[in-house]
N, C-alpha and C positions, 0 to 999 in steps of 0.2 A: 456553597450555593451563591450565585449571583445574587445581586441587592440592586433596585431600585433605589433614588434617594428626591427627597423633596427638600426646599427650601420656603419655607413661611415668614414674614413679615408677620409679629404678632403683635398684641399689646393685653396685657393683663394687670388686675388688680392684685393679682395674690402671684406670690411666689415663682419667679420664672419655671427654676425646673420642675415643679411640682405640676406647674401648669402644664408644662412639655412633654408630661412622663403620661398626665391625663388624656394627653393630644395621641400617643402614641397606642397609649393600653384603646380606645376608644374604637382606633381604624386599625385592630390586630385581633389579638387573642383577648383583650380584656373588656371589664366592663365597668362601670360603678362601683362595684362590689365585688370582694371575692369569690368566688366562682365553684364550684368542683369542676373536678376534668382540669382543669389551665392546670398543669404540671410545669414543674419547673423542665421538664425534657421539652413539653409543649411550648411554652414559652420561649426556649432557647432556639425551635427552629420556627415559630411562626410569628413571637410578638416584633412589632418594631421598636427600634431602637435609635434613640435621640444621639444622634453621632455629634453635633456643636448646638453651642447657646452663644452667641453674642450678644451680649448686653448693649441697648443704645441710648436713649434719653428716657426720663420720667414725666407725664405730664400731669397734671390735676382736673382733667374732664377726660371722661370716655370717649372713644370714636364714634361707638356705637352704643345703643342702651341694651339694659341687661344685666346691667350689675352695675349699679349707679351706688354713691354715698360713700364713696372712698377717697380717702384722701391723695392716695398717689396710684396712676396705673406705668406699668412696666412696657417698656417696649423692646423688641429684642429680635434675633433673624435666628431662627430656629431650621437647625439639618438633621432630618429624621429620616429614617432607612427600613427597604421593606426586602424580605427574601421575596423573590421571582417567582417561589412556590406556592404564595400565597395566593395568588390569580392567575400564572400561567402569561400567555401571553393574548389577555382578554382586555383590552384596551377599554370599556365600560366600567368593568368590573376594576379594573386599576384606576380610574378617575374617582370612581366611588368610595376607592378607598387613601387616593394622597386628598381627595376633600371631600366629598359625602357629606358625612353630621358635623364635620367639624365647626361651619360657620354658624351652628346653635347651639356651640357648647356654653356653658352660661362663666366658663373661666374665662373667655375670651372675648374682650371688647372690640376688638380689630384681629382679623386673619384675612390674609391674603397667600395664596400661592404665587412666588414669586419665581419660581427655576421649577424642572426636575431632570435626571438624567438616568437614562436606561442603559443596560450593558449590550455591547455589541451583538450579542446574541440575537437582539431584537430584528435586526435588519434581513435574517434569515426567515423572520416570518412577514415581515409586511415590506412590501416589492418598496413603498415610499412612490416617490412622484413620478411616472411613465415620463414625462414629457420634460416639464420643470425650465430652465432659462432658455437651455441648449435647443431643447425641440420645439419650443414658443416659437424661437428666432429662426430656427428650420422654415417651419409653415408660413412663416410671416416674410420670410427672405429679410429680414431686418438685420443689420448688426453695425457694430460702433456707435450706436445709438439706442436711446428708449426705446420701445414700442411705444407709438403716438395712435392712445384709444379716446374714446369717447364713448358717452350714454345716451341711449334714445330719450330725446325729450320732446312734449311733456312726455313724463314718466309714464301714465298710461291715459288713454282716451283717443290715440290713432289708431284708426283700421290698417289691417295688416298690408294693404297695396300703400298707403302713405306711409309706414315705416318704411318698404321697400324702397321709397320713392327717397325718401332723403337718405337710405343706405348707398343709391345711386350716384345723390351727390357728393358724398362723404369716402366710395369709393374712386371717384372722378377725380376729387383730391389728391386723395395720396392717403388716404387714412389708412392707420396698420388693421388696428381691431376696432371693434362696435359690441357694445353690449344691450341685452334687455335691462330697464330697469328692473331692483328689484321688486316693485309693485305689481310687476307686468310678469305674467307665466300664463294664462290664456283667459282675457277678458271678453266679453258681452260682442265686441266688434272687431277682436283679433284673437282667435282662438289659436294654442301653439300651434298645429298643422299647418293650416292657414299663411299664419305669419311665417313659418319654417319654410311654406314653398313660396313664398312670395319671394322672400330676402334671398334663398340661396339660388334661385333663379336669376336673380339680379346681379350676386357675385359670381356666379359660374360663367355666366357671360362676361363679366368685364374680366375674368382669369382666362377667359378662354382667349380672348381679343389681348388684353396685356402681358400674360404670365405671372402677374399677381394676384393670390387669393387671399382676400382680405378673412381674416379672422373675425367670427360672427358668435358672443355669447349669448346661448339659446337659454330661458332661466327656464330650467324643465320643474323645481322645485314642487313636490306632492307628496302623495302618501307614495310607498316603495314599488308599488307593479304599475302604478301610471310613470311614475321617475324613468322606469325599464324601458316601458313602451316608448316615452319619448324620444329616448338613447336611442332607440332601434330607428326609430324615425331620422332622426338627424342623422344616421349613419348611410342612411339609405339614399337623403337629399343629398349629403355630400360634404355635411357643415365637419368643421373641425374644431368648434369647441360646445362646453355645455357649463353653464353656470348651476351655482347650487347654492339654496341660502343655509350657509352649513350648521348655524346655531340651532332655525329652527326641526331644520330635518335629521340634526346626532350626526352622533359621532358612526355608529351603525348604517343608518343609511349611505353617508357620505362615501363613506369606505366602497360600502356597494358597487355605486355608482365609478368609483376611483376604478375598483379592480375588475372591470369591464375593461380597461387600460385601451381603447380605440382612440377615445380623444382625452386633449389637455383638460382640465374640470380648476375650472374657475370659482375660488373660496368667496362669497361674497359674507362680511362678518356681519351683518345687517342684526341690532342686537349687542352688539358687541360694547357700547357705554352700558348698560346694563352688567354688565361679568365684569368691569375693571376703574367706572369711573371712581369710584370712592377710594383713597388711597389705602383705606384698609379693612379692603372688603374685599371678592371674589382671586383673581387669577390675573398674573402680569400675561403681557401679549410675549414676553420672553418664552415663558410656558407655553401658553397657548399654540405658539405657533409651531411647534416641535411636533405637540398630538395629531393637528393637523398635517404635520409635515408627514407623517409617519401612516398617517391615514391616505393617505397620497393624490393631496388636491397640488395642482402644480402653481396656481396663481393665488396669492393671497393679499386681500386687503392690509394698508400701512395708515391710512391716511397719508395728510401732506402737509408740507411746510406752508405756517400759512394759513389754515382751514379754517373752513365756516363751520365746526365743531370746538368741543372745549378743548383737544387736546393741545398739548405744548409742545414744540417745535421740537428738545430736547427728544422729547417719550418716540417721536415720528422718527427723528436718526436713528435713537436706540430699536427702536422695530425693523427699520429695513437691516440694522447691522447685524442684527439678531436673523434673520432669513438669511443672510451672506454667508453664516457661519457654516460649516460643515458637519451634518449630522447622520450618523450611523456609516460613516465610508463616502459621506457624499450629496447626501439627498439634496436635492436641488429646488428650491421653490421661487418664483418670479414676483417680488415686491409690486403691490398695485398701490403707485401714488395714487389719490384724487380725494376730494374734498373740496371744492372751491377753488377750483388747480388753473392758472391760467398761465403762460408764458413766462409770466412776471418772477414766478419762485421758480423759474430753472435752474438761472445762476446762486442761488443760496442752496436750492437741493445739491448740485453736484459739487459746492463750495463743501458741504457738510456732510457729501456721503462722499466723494472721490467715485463714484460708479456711473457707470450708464447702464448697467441691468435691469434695466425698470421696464414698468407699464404705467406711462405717463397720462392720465387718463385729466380731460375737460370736458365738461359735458357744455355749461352756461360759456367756459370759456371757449369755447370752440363754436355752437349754436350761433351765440350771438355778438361774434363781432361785427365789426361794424360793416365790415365788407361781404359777411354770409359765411357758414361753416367751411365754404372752397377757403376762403384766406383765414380762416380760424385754425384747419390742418396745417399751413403753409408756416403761418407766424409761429405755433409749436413747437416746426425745427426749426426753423430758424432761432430760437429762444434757448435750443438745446446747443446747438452749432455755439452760439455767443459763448454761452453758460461752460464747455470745453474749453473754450478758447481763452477762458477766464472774464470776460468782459464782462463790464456792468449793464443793470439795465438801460439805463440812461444811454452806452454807450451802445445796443443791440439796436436801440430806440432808432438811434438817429442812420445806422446804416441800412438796417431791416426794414422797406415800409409798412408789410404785410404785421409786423410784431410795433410799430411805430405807434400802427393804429390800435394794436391791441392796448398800448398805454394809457393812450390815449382813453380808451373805453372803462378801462381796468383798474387804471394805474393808483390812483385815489387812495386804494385801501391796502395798497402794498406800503409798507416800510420799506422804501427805496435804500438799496444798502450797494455800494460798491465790492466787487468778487477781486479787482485787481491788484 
């Protein structure tokens, strides 16, 4: 029978495998205590099984509290394995069980899910991403370059004909995509409907007049028959995308909404320092991004080099590289840079990933350069154009005026590094 396997990042007071074997009995067949019923025939097709221990450093404080007053706790990367039978192909129910109760066991000072990996079997049940790099760059006519998006700002407190209104000029640009914040899904002076016919009245006409249809993330985000409703709605106006804040609406909704497969569905991970910032606590974005991959959002949040968040520049490579990778035959999902993203980190992004597969998203930096969001889209390619070409910023600076001034505006809090 096929196996499921997970990879943990652990750290315990007591005995590695002991700990590992409590990790396994715990999210299988076993419990505390011996049991009746758990036979060894039992056991042998449903318990999981600790397939490696590597052992890594010891420290003298806990990560976390819980089991305090020990003199040394263990740390080690534990690969534990589940037969397929045990959940089916019930994607809930399998998270519940690579983590569930594990992060309250009281063996365990730090757990982190760090990997997992499914057997090919699985791509027979879930379709994975409809849309994904290839169909982004379809709708958008984009290609040999990022998608150059943005965030409506402020995040929320515009009436829906002043979103339209700077959708307007942000299409005038050159802009590829345009998102809702995630604060914004239907407020007090822009209710979805509303905002839905306002914007794509605005891009249907500049698509009708240029041939380009800017890409519009609609955050339908709710409980699951308003989510529907809205789909039905935006399919009707004409929009081609739909955001979803997928933390808080599951793993079950999201899916939903995915396999309606009309339009691309936009991951926004909103939440997501909470599942991962503590180094040995919740689920690496390695993991995470797979579930969703598989769940079938086609665009997902990376952050960015650079950001006005905690994460490190390192964790930000490792996440788009981890989307680049090939999973079930192929599944395709489109890295969403942004986080404090302006022109300035193009040439270290493509220094450090070698891609243009992106969605290169500024919201402040685009907004608010100096010369208005028109030369905020402008200076972006151009920053992307340098950033291939390998040039520094310094050197994008002096050719580019449009990205000149972005320096200018921006430049301060970049650690100016040369790509050549």
């Amino acid at each position: 029978m096929e196996r499921i396997s997970a990879t943990y990042f652990i750290e315990t007071p007591f005995d590695v495998e002991k700990a590992a074997n409590v990790l396994a009995g715990e999210q299988s067949s076993g419990t505390f205590v011996a049991i009746p019923g758990e036979t060894d025939e039992l056991k042998e097709r449903f318990a999981a099984k600790v397939e490696s221990i590597e052992l890594l450093e010891t420290v003298s404080q806990p990560a976390l509290p819980g089991a305090e007053g020990y003199d040394e706790y263990h740390r080690a990367k534990l690969n534990v394995s589940w037969s397929v039978e045990n959940f089916g192909y019930n994607l809930p129910v399998m998270i519940s069980t690579l983590q569930g109760n594990l992060y309250e066991l009281t063996q365990f000072t730090g757990l982190k899910l760090m990997d997992l990996d499914v057997p090919d079997s699985f791509a027979a049940h879930f379709a994975g991403p409809r849309f994904g790099i290839k169909g982004c760059r379809q709708l958008t006519q984009v290609y040999d370059r990022p998608l150059i998006g943005t965030i409506i700002k402020p995040s929320i407190g515009l009436a829906a004909e002043q979103t339209a209104t700077l959708v307007k000029t942000l299409a005038e640009a050159g802009i590829d995509f345009v998102k809702d914040d995630e604060l914004m899904s239907s407020a007090a002076n822009s209710a979805f409907e509303a905002r839905v016919d306002a914007v794509m009245d605005v891009i249907n006409r500049h698509a009708d007049a240029t041939g380009k249809k800017v890409m519009y993330a609609f955050n339908l985000s709710g409980e699951l028959d308003v989510m529907l409703r809205r789909y039905e709605y935006l399919l009707q106006a004409g929009a081609t995308c739909a955001m979803v804040s997928i933390n808080t609406v599951g793993l079950a909704g999201v899916k939903k909404i995915c396999d309606q497969g009309a339009l691309p569905v936009h991951a926004h991970r909103n939440g997501w320092g909470m599942l991962t910032r503590h180094p040995l606590l919740g689920i690496d974005f390695v993991a995470y991004q797979k579930l969703w991959r598989m769940v079938g959002v086609d665009q997902i949040h990376v952050n960015g080099i650079q950001n006005k968040f905690w994460e490190s520049d390192d964790s930000v490579v490792r996440s788009i590289e981890a989307c680049r990778r090939p999973l079930l035959g192929g599944f395709e999902v489109l890295p969403v840079v942004s986080s404090g993203q302006w022109g300035g980190q193009a040439p270290e992004t493509y220094r450090r990933t070698q891609t243009v597969d992106l969605l290169y998203m500024a919201g402040g930096g685009i907004m608010a350069h100096p010369s208005g969001p028109s030369a905020g889209v402008v200076a972006l390619k151009q920053a992307w154009e340098a950033a291939v070409k390998g040039w520094s910023v310094e050197e994008a600076a002096q050719f580019y005026p449009e990205f000149g001034k972005s320096v200018e505006k921006f430049g301060k809090s970049l650690k100016l590094q040369s790509v050549s």
